[in-house]
C-alpha positions as CSV (number, residue, x, y, z in Angstrom):
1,X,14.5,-14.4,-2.9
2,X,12.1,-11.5,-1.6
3,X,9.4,-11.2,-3.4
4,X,6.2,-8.8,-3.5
5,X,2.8,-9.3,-4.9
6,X,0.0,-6.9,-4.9
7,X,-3.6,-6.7,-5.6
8,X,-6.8,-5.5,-5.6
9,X,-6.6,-2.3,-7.4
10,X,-9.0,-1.2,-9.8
11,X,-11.7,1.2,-10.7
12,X,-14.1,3.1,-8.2
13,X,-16.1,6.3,-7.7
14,X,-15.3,8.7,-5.2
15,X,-16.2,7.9,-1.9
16,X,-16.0,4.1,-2.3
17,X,-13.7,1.9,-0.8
18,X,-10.9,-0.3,-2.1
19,X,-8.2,-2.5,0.2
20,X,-4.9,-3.6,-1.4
21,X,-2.8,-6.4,-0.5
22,X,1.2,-7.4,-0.6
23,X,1.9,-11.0,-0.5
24,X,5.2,-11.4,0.7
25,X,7.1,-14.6,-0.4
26,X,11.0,-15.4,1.3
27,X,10.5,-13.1,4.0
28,X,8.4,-13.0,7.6
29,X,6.9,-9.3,7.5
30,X,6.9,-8.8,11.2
31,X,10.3,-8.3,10.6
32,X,10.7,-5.6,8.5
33,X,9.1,-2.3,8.2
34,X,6.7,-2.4,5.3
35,X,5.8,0.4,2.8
36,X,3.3,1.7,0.5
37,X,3.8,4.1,-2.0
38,X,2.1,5.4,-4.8
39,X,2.5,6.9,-8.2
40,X,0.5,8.9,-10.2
41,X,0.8,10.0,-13.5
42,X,3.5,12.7,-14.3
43,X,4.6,12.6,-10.6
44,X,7.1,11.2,-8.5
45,X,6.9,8.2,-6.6
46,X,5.5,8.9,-2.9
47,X,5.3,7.7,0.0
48,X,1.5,6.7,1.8
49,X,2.0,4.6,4.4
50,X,4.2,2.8,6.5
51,X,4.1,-0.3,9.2
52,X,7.2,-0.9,11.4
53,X,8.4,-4.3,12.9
54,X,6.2,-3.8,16.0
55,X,3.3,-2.0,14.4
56,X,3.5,1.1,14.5
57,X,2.4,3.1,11.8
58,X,2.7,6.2,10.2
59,X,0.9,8.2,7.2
60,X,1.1,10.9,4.9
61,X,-1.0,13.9,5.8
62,X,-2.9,13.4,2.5
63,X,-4.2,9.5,3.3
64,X,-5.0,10.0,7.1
65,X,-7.7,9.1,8.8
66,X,-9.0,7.8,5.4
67,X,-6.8,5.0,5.0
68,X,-5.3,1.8,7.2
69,X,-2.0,-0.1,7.0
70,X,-2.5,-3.0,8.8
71,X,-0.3,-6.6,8.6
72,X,-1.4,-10.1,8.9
73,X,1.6,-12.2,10.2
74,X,-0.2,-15.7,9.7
75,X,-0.5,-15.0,6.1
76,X,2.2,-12.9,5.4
77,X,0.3,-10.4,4.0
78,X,0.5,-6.2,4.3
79,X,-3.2,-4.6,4.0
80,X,-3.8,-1.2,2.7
81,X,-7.5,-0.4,3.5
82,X,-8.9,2.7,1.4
83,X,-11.7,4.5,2.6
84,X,-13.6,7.2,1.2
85,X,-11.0,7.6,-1.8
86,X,-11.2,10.7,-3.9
87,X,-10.0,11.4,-7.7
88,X,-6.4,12.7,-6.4
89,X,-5.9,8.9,-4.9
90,X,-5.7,7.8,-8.2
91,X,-2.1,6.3,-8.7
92,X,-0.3,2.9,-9.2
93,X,0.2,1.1,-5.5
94,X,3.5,-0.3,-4.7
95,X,4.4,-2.0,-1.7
96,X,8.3,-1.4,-0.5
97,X,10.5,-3.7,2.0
98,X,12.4,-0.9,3.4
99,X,15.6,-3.4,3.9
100,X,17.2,-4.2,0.6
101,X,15.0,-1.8,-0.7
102,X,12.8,-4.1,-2.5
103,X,9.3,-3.3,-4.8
104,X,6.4,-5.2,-5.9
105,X,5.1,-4.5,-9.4
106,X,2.0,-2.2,-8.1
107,X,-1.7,-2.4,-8.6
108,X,-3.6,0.6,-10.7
109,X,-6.1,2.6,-8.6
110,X,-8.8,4.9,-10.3
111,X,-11.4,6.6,-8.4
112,X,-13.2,8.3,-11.4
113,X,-16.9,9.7,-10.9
């Protein structure tokens, strides 16, 4: 069974930098075309970031430049590297297996002053 963990969420003030991880367990991520989206409150669910099976990767307008999707095959592991994050970042993180459509639980991000 699929399974996806994130972390390292929390609290920040603009401008600061956070990086989230998804721990895949019962799948190889090179394989698959990785997601993150994000949700804040009283808003859909959208989509941030994405890393194909030969790493490629592609953004929403709002995120680039300012953040990285990145994977780490050795350790099965999909990075999400926040830079200079402002107050409209704030959101709960999910990472999403495109195939089978699968979610992790997501990790809260707050960038308050």
């Amino acid at each position: 069974q699929v399974q996806l963990v994130e972390s390292g969420g929390g609290l920040v003030q603009p401008g600061e930098s956070l990086r989230l991880s998804c721990s895949i367990s019962g799948s190889a991520p090179n394989v698959y075309a990785m997601n993150w989206f994000r949700q804040s409150p009283g808003k859909e669910r959208e989509f941030v970031a994405r890393i194909g099976p030969t790493g490629r990767t592609n953004y929403t307008d709002a995120v680039k430049g300012r953040f990285t999707i990145s994977r780490d095959k050795a350790k099965n592991v999909i990075y999400l590297q926040m830079d200079s994050l402002v107050v409209e970042d704030t959101a709960v993180y999910y990472c999403n297996r495109v195939t089978g459509n699968i979610w992790g639980q997501g990790t809260q991000v707050i960038v308050r002053s």
